[in-house]
MIDOSE-1310 file (N, C-alpha, C; in nm, 2 decimals, decimal comma, always signed):
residues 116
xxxx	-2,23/-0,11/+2,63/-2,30/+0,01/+2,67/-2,41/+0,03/+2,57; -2,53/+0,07/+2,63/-2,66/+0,09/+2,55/-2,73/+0,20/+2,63; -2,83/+0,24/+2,52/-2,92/+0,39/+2,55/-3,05/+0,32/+2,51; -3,10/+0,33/+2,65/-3,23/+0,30/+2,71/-3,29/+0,40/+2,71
xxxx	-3,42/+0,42/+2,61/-3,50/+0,52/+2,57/-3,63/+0,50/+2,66; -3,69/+0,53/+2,80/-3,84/+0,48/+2,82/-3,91/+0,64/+2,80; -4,03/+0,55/+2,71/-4,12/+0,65/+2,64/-4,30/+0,62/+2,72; -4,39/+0,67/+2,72/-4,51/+0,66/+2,73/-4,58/+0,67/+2,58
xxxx	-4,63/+0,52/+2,57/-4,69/+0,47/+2,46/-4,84/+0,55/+2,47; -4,88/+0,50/+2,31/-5,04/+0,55/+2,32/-5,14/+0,49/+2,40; -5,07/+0,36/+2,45/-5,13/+0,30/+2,61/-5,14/+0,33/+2,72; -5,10/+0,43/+2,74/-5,03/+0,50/+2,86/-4,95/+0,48/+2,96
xxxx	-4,86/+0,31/+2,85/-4,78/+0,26/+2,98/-4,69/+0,29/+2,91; -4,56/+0,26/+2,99/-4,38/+0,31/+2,96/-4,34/+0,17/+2,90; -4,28/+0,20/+2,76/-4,21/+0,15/+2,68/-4,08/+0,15/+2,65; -3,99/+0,04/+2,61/-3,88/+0,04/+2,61/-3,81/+0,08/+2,44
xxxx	-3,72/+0,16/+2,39/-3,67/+0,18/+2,34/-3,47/+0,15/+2,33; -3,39/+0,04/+2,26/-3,31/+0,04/+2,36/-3,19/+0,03/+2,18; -3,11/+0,10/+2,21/-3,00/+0,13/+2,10/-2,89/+0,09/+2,17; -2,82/+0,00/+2,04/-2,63/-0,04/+2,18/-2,55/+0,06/+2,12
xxxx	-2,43/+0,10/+2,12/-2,33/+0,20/+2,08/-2,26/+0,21/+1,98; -2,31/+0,09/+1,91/-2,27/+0,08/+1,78/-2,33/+0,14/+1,62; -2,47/+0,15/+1,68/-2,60/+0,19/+1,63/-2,62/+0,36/+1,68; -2,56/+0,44/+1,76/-2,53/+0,59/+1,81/-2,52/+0,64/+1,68
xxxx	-2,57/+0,76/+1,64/-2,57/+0,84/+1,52/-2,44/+0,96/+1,57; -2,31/+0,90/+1,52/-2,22/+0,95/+1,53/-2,18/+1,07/+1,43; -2,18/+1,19/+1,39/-2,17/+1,28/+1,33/-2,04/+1,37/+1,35; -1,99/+1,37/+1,42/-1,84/+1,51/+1,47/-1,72/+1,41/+1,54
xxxx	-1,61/+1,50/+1,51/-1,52/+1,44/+1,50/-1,48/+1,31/+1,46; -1,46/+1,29/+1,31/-1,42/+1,21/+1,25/-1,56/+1,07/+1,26; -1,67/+1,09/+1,32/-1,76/+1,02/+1,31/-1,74/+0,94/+1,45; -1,71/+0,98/+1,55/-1,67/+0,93/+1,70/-1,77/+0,96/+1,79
xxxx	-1,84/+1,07/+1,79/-1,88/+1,17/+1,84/-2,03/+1,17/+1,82; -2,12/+1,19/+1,92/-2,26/+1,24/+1,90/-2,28/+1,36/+1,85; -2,38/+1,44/+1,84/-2,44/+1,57/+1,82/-2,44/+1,61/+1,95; -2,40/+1,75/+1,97/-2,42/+1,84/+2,13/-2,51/+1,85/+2,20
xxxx	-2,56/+1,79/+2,31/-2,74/+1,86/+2,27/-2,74/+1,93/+2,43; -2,83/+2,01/+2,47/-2,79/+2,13/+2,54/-2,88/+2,05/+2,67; -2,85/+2,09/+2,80/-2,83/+2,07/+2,94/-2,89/+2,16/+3,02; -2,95/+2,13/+3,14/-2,94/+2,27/+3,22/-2,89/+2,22/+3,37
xxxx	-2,79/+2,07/+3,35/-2,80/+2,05/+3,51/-2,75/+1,89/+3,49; -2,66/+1,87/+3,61/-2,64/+1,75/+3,64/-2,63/+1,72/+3,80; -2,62/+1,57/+3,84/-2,62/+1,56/+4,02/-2,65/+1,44/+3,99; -2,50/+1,35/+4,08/-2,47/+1,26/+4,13/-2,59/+1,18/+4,24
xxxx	-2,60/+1,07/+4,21/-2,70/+1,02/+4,28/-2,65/+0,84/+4,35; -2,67/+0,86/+4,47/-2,69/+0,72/+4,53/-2,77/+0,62/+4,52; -2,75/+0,51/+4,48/-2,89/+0,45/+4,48/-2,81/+0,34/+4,59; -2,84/+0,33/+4,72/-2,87/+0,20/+4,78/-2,95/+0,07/+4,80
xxxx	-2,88/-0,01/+4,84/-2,88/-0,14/+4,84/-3,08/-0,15/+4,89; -3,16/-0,25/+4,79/-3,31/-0,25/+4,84/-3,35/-0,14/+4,85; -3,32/-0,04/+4,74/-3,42/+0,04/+4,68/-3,50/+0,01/+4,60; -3,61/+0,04/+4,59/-3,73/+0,03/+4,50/-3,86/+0,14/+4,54
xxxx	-3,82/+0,18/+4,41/-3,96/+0,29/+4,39/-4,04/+0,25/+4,28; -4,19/+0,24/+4,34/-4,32/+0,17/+4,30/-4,36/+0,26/+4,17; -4,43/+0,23/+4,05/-4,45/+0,31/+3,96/-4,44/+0,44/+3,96; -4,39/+0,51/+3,86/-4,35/+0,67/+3,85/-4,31/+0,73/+3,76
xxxx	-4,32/+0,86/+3,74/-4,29/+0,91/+3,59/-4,15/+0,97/+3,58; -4,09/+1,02/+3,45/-3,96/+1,04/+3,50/-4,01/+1,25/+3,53; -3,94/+1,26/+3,63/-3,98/+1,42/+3,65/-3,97/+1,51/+3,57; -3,89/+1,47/+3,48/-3,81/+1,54/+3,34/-3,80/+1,49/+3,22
xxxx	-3,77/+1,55/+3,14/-3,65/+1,43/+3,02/-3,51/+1,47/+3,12; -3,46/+1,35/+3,10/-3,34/+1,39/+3,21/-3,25/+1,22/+3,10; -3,10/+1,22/+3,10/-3,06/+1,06/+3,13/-3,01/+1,09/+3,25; -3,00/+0,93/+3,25/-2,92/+0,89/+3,40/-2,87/+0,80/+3,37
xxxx	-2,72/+0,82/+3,37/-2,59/+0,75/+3,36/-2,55/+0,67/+3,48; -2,53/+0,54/+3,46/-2,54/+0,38/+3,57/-2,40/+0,40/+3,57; -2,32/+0,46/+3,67/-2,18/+0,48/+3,70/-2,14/+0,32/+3,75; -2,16/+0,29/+3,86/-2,17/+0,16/+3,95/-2,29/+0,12/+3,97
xxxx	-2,37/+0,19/+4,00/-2,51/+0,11/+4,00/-2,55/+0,02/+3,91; -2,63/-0,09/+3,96/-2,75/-0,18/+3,86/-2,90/-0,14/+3,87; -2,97/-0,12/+3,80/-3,13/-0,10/+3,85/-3,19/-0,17/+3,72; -3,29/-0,19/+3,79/-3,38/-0,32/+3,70/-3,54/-0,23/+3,73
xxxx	-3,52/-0,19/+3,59/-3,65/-0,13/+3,54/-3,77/-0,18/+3,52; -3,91/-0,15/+3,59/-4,04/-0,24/+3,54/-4,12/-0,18/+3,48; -4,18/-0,28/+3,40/-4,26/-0,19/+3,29/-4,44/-0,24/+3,34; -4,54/-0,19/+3,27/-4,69/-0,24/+3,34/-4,71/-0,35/+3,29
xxxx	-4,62/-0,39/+3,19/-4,66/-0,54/+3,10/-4,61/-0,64/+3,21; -4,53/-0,62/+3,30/-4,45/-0,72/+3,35/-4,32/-0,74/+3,33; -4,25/-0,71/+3,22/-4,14/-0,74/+3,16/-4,06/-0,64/+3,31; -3,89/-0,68/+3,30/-3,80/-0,60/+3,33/-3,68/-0,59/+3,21
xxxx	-3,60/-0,49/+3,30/-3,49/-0,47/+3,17/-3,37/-0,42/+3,32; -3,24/-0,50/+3,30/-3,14/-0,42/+3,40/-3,07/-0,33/+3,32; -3,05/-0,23/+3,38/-2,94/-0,08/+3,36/-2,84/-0,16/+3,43; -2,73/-0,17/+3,31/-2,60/-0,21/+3,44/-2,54/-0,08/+3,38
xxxx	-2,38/-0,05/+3,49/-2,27/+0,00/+3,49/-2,22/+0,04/+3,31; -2,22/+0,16/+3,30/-2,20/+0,22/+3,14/-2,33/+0,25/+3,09; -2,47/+0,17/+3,13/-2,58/+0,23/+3,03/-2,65/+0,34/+3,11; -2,73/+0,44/+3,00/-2,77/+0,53/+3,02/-2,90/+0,54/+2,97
xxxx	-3,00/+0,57/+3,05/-3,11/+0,58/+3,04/-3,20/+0,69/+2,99; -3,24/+0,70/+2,88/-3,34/+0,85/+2,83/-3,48/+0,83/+2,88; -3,47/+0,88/+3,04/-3,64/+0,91/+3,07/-3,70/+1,00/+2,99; -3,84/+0,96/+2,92/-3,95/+1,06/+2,86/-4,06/+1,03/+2,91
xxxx	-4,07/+0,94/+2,97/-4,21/+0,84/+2,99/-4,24/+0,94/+3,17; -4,27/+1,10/+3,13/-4,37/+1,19/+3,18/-4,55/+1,19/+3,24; -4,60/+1,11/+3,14/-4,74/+1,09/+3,19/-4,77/+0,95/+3,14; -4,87/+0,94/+3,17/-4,92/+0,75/+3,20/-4,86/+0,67/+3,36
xxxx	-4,84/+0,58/+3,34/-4,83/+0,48/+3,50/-4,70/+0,51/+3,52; -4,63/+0,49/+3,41/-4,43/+0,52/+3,43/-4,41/+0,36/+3,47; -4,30/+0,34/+3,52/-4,20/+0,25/+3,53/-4,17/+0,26/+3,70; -4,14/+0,14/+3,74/-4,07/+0,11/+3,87/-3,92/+0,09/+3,86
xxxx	-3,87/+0,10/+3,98/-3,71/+0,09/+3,96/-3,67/+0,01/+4,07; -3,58/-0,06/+4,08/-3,51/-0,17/+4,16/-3,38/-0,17/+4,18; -3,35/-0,17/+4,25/-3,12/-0,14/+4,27/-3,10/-0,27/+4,29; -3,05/-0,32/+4,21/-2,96/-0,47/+4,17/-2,85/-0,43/+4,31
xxxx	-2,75/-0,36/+4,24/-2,60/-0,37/+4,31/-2,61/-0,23/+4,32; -2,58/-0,18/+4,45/-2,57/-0,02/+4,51/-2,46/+0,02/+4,41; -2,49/+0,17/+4,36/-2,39/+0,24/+4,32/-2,41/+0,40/+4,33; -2,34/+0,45/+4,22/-2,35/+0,60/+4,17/-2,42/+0,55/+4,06
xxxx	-2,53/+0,70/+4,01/-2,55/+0,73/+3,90/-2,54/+0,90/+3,88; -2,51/+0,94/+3,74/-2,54/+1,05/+3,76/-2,66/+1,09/+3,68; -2,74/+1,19/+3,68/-2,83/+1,22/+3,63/-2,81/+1,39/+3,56; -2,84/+1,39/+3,43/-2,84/+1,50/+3,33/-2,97/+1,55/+3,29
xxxx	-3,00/+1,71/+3,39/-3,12/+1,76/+3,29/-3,10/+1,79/+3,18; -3,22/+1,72/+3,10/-3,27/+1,82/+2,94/-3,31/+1,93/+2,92; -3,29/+2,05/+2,83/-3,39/+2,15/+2,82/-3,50/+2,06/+2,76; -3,57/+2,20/+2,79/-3,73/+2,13/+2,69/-3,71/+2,19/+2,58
């Protein structure tokens, strides 16, 4: 499991930031545990099979948790990166070109708004 941070660089393209679960700044309960951080919203999401949405920004800070889903994220460099099943994604990458998305294997994700 890993946390995929995409940011908008001072280039104005979306960049990858990517921490595994071992590296999580665990602080509460006996050091198991993340910090609380406050919500205003969640909702289950489909992604079907040969989805693909062409560059775009994330509408929010929001994650989105890859329940069963795979999506294979594109960046403007070229590069990809797959979200499989367990990783979670920290969209920030709001203005510039953003990132494309690709559904590997249909699944659920759920998606968590951030306050601002």
């Amino acid at each position: 499991m890993k946390l995929v941070r995409i940011y908008t660089g001072d280039d104005g393209e979306s960049h990858l930031d990517i921490t595994e679960q071992d590296r999580f700044d665990y602080v509460e309960r006996d050091g198991t545990r993340t910090a609380v951080e406050n919500v205003t919203g969640a909702q289950f999401a489909l992604r079907p099979d040969g989805g693909f949405r062409d560059f775009h920004n994330a509408p929010r800070r929001q994650y989105v948790c890859y329940l069963t889903a795979s999506v294979e994220i594109g960046l403007g460099d070229g590069s990809t990166h797959i979200m499989a099943p367990g990783d979670v994604l920290l969209a920030e990458d709001q203005t510039g070109r953003g990132h494309s998305s690709r559904v590997v294997k249909s699944g659920m994700c759920i998606i968590v708004r951030i306050e601002p």
